[in-house]
VMD Tcl script that builds the backbone (N, CA, C; Angstrom):
set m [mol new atoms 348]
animate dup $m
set s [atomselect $m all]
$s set {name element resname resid chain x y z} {
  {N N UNK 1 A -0.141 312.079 165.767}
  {CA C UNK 1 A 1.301 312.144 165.858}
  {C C UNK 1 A 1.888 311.061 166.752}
  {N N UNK 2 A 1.254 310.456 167.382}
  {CA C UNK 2 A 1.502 309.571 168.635}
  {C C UNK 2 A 1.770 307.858 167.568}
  {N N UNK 3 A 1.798 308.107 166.655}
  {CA C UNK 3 A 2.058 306.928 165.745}
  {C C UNK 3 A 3.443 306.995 165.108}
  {N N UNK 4 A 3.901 308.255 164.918}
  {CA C UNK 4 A 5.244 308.496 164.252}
  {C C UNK 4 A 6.542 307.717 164.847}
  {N N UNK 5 A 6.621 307.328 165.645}
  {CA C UNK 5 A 7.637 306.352 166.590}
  {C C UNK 5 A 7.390 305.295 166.108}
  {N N UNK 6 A 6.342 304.480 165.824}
  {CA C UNK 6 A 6.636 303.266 165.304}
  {C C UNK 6 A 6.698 303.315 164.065}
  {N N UNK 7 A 5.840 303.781 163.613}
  {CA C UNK 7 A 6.119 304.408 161.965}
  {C C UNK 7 A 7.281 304.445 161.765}
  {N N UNK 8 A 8.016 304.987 161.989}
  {CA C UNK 8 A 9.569 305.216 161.815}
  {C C UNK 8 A 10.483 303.929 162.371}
  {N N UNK 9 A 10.141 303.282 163.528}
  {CA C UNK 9 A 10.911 302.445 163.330}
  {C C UNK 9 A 10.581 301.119 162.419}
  {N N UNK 10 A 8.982 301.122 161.945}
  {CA C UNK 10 A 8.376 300.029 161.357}
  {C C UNK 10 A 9.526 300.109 160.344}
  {N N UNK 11 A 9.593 301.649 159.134}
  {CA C UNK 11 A 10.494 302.058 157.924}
  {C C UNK 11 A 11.781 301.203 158.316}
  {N N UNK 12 A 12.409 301.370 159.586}
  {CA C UNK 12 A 13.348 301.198 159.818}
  {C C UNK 12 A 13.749 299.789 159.700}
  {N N UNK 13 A 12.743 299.158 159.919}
  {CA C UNK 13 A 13.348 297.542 160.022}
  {C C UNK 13 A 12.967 296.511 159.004}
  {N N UNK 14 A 12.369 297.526 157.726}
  {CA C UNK 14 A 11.498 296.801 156.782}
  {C C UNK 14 A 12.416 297.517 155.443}
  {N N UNK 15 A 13.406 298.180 155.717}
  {CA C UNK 15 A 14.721 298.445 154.394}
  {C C UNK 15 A 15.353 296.971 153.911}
  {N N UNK 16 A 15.421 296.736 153.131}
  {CA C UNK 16 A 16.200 296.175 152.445}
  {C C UNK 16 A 16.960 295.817 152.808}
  {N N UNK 17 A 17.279 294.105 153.153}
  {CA C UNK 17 A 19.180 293.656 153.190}
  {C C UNK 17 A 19.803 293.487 152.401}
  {N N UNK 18 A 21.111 294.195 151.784}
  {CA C UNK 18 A 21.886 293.976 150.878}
  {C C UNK 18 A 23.060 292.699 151.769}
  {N N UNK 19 A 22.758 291.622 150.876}
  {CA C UNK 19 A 23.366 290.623 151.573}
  {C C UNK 19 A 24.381 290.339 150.719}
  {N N UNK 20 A 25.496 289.556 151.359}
  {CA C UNK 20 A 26.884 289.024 150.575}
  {C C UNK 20 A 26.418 287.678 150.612}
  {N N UNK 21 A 27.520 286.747 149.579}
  {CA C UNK 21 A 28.007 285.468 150.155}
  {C C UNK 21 A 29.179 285.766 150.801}
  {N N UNK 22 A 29.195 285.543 151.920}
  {CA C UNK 22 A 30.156 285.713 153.207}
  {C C UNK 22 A 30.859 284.230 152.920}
  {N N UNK 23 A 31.654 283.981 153.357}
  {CA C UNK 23 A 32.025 282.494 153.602}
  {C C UNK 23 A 31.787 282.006 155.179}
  {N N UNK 24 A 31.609 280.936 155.189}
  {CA C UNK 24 A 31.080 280.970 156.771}
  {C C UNK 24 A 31.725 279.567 157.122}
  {N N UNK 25 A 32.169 279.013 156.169}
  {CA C UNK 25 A 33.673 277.421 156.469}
  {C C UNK 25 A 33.770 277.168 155.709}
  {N N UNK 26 A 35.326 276.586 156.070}
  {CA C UNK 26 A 36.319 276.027 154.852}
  {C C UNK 26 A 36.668 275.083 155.286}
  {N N UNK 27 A 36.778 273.889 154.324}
  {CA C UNK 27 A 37.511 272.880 154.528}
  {C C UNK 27 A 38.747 272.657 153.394}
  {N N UNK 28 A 39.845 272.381 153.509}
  {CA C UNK 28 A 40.600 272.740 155.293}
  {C C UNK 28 A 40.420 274.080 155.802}
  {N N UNK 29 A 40.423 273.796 157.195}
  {CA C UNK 29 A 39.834 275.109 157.420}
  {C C UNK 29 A 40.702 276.293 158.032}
  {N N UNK 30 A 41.256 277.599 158.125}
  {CA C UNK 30 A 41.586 277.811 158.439}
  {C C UNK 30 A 42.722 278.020 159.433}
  {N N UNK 31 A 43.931 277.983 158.758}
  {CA C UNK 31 A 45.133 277.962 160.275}
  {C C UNK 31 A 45.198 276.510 160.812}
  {N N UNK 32 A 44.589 276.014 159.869}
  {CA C UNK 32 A 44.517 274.415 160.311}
  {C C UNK 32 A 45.844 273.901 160.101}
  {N N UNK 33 A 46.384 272.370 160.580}
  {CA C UNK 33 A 47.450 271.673 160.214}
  {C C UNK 33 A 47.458 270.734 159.593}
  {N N UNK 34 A 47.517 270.024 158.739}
  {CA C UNK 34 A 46.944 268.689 158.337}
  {C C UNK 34 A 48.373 268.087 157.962}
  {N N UNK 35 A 47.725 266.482 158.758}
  {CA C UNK 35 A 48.842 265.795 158.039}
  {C C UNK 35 A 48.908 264.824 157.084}
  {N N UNK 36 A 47.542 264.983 156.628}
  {CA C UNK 36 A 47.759 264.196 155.265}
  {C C UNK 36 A 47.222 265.363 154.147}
  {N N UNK 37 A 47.180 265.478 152.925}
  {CA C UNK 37 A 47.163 266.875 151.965}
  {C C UNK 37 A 45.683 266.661 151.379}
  {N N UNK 38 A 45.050 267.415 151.924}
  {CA C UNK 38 A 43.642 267.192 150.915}
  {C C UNK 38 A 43.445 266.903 149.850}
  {N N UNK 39 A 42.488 266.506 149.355}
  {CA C UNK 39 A 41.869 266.228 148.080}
  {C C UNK 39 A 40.860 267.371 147.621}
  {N N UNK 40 A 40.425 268.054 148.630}
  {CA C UNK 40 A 39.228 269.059 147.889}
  {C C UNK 40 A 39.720 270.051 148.846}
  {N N UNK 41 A 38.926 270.974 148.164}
  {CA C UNK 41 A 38.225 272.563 149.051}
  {C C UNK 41 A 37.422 272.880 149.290}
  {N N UNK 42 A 36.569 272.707 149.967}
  {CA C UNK 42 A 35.297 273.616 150.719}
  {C C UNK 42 A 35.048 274.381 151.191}
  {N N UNK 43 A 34.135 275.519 150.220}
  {CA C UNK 43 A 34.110 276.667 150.972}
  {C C UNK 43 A 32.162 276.503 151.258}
  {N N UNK 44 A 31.653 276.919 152.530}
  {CA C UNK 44 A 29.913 276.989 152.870}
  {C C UNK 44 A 30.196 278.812 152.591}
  {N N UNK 45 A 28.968 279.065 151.849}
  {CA C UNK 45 A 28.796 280.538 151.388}
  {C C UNK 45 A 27.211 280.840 152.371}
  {N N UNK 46 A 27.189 281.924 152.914}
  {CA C UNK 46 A 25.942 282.008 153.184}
  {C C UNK 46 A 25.211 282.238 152.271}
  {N N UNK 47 A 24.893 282.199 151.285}
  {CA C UNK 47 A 23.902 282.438 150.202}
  {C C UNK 47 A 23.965 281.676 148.994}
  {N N UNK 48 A 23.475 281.555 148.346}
  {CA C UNK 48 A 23.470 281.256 146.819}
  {C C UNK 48 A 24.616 281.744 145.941}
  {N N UNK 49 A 25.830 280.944 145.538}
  {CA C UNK 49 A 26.524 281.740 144.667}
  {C C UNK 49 A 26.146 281.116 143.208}
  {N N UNK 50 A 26.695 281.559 142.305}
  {CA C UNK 50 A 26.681 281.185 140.725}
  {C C UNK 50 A 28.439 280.454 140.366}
  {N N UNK 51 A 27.707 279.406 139.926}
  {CA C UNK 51 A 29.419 278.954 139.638}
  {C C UNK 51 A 30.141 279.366 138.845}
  {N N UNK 52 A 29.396 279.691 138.115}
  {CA C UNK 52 A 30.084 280.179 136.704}
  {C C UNK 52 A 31.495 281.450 136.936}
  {N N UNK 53 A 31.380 282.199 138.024}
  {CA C UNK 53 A 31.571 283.296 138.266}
  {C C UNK 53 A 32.140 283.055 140.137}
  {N N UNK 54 A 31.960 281.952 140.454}
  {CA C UNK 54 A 32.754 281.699 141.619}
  {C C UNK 54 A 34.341 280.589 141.645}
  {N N UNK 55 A 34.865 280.705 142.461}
  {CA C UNK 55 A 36.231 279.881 142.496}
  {C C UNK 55 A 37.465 279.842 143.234}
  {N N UNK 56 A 38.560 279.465 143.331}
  {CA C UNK 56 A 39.755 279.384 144.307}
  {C C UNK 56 A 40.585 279.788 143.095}
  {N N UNK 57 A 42.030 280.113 143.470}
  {CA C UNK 57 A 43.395 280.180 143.131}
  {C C UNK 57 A 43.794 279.075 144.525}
  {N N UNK 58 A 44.730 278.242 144.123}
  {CA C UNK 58 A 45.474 277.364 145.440}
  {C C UNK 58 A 46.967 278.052 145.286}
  {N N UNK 59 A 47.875 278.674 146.169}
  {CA C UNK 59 A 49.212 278.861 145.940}
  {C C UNK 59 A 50.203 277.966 147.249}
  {N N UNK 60 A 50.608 277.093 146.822}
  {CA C UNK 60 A 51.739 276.701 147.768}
  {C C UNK 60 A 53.077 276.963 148.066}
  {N N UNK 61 A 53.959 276.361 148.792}
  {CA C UNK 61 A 55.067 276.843 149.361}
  {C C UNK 61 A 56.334 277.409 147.823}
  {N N UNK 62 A 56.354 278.615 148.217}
  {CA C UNK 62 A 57.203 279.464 147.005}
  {C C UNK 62 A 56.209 280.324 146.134}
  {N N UNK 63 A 54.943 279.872 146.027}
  {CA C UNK 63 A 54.242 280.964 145.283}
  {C C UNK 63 A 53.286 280.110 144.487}
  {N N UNK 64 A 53.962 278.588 144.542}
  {CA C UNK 64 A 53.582 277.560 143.197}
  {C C UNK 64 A 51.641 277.410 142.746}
  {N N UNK 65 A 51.266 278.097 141.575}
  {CA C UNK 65 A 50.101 277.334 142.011}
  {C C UNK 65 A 49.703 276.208 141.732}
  {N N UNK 66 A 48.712 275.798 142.288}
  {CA C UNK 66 A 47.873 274.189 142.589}
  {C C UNK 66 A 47.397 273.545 141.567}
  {N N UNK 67 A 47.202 273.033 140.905}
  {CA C UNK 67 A 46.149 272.697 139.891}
  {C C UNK 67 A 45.196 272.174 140.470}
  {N N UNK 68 A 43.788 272.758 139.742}
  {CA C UNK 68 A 42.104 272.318 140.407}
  {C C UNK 68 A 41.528 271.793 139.454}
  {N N UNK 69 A 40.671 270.950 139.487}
  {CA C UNK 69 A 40.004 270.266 139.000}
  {C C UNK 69 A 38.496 271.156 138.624}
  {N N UNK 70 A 37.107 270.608 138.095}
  {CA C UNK 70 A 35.906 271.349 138.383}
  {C C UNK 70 A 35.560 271.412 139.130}
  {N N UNK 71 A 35.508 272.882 139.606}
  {CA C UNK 71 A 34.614 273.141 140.783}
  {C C UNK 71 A 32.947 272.154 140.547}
  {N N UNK 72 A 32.158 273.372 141.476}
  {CA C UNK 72 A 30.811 271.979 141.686}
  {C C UNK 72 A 29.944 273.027 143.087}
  {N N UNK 73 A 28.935 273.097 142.599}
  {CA C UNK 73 A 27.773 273.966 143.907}
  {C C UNK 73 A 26.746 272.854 144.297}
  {N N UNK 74 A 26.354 272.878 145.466}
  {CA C UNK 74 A 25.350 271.905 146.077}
  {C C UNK 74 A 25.079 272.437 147.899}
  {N N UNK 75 A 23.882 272.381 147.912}
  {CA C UNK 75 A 23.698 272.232 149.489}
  {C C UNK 75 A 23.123 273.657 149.317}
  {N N UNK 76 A 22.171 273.778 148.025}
  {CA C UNK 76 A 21.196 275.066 147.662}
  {C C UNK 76 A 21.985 275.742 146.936}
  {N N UNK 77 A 23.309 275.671 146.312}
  {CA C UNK 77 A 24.554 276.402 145.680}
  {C C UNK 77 A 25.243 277.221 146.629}
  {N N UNK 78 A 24.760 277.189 148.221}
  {CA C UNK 78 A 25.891 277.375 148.878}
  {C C UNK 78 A 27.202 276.832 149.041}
  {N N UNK 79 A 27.343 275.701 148.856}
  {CA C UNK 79 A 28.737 274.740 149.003}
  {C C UNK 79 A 30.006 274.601 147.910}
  {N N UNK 80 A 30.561 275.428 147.513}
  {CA C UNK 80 A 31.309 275.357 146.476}
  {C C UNK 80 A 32.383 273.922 146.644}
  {N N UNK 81 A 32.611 273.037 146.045}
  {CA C UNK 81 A 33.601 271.982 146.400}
  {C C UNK 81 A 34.944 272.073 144.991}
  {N N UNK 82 A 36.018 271.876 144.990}
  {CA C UNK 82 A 36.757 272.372 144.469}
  {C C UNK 82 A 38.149 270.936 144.728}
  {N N UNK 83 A 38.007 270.178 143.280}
  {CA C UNK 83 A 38.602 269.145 143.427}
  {C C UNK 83 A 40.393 269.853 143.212}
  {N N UNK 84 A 41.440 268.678 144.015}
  {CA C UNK 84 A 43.188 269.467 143.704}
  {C C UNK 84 A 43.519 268.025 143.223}
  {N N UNK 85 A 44.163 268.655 142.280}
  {CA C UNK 85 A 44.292 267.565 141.103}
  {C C UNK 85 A 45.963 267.541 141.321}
  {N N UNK 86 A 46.535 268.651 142.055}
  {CA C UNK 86 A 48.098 268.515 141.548}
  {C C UNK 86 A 48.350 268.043 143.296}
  {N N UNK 87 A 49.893 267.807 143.260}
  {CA C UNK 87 A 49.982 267.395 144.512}
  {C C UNK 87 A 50.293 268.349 145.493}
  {N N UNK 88 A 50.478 268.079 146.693}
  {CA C UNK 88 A 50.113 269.090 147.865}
  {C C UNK 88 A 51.759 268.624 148.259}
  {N N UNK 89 A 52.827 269.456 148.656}
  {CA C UNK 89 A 53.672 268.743 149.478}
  {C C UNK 89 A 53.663 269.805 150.384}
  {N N UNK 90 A 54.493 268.861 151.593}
  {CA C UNK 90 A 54.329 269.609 153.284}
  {C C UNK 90 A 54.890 271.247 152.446}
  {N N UNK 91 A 54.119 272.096 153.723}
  {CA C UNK 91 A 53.964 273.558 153.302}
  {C C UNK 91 A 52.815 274.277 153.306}
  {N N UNK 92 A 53.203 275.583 153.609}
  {CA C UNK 92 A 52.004 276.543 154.059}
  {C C UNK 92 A 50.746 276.437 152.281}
  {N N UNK 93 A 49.625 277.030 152.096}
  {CA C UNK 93 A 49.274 277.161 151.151}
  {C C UNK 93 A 48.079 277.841 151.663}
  {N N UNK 94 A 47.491 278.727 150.575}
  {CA C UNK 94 A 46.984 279.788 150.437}
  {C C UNK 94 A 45.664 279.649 149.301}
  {N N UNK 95 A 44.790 279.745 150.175}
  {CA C UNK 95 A 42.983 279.426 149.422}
  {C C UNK 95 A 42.910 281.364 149.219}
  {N N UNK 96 A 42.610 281.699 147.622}
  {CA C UNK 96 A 42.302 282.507 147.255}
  {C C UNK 96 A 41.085 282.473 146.836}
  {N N UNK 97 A 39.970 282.970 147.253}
  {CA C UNK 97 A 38.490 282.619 146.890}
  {C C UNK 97 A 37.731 283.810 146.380}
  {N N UNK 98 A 36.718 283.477 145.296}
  {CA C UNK 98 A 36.389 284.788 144.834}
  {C C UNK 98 A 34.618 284.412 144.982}
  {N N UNK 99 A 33.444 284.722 145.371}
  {CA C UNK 99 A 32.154 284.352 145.145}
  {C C UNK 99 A 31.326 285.808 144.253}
  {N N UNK 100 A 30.577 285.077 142.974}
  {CA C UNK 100 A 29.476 285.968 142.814}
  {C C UNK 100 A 28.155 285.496 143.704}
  {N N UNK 101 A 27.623 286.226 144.100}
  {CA C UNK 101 A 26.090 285.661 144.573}
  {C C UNK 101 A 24.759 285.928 144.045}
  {N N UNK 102 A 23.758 285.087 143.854}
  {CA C UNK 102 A 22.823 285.285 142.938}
  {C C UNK 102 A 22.285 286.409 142.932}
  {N N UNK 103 A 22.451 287.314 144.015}
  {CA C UNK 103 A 21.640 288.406 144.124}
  {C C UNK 103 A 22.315 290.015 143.113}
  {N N UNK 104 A 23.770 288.908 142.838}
  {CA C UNK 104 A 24.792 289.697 142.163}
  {C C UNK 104 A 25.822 290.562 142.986}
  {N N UNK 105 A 26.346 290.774 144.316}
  {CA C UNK 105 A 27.048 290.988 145.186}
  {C C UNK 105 A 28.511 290.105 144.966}
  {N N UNK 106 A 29.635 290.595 144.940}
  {CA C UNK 106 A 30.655 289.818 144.414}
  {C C UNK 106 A 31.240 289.944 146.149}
  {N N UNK 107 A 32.142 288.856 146.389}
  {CA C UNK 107 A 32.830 288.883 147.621}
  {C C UNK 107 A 34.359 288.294 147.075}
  {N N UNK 108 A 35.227 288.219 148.159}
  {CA C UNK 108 A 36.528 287.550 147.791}
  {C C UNK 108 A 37.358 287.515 148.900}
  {N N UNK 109 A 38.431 286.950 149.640}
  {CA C UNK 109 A 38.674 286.221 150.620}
  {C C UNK 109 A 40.000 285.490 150.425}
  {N N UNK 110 A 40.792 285.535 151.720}
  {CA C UNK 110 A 42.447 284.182 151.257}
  {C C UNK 110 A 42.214 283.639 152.926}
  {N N UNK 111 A 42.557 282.641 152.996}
  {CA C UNK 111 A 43.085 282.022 154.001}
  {C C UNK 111 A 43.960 280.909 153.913}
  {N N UNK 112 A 44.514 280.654 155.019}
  {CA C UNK 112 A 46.099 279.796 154.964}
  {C C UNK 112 A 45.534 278.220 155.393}
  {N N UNK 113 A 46.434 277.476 154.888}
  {CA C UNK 113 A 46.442 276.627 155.763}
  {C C UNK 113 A 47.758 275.854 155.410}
  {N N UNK 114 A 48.489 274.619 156.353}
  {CA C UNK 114 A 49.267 274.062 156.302}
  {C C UNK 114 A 49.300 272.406 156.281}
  {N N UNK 115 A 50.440 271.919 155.446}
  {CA C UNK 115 A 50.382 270.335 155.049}
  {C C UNK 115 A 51.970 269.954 155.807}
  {N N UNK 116 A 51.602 269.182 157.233}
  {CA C UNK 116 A 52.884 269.059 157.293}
  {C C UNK 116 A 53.530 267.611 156.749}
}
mol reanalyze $m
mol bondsrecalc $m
mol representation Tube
mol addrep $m
């Protein structure tokens, strides 16, 4: 019986991680200011996503959305890059992001940023 303590915590630390793609940076990144208007989007995923099934919405000042170009995975298919094809004028705008991940875990995510 003097084994049941580790036994139990061995169980304990040898379960299964159900992992996400989290996002873990954006370029632009967050609450940021920029004063010239990007050209891309970058989001780093902690994991493997599938492109097929990953992507942005861009919405700018009034609601407008962005036009994007093809997305694109690299850096192990963590790196989603996400070309903006339409123009950016000064104004808040809004990265709507959606990731599947290979493991099949769906995530999704907004953050702001601004073009002054």
């Amino acid at each position: 019986m003097k084994f049941f303590p580790l036994a139990a915590a061995a169980a304990l630390l040898a379960t299964p991680a159900f992992a996400h793609a989290h996002l873990m940076q954006a370029t632009p990144a967050d609450n940021s200011v920029l004063t010239a208007a990007p050209t891309v989007v970058m989001l780093d995923f902690s994991e493997a996503v599938q492109l097929k099934f990953t992507g942005i919405t861009l919405t700018g000042p009034g609601g407008t959305t962005i036009a994007t170009g093809a997305a694109s995975v690299s850096g192990g298919d963590r790196m989603l890059t996400v070309p903006l094809t339409g123009a950016l004028q000064p104004g808040l705008y809004t990265v709507a992001w959606h990731a599947l991940a290979n493991d099949g875990h769906k995530t999704h995510g907004t953050y702001s940023f601004t073009v002054k």
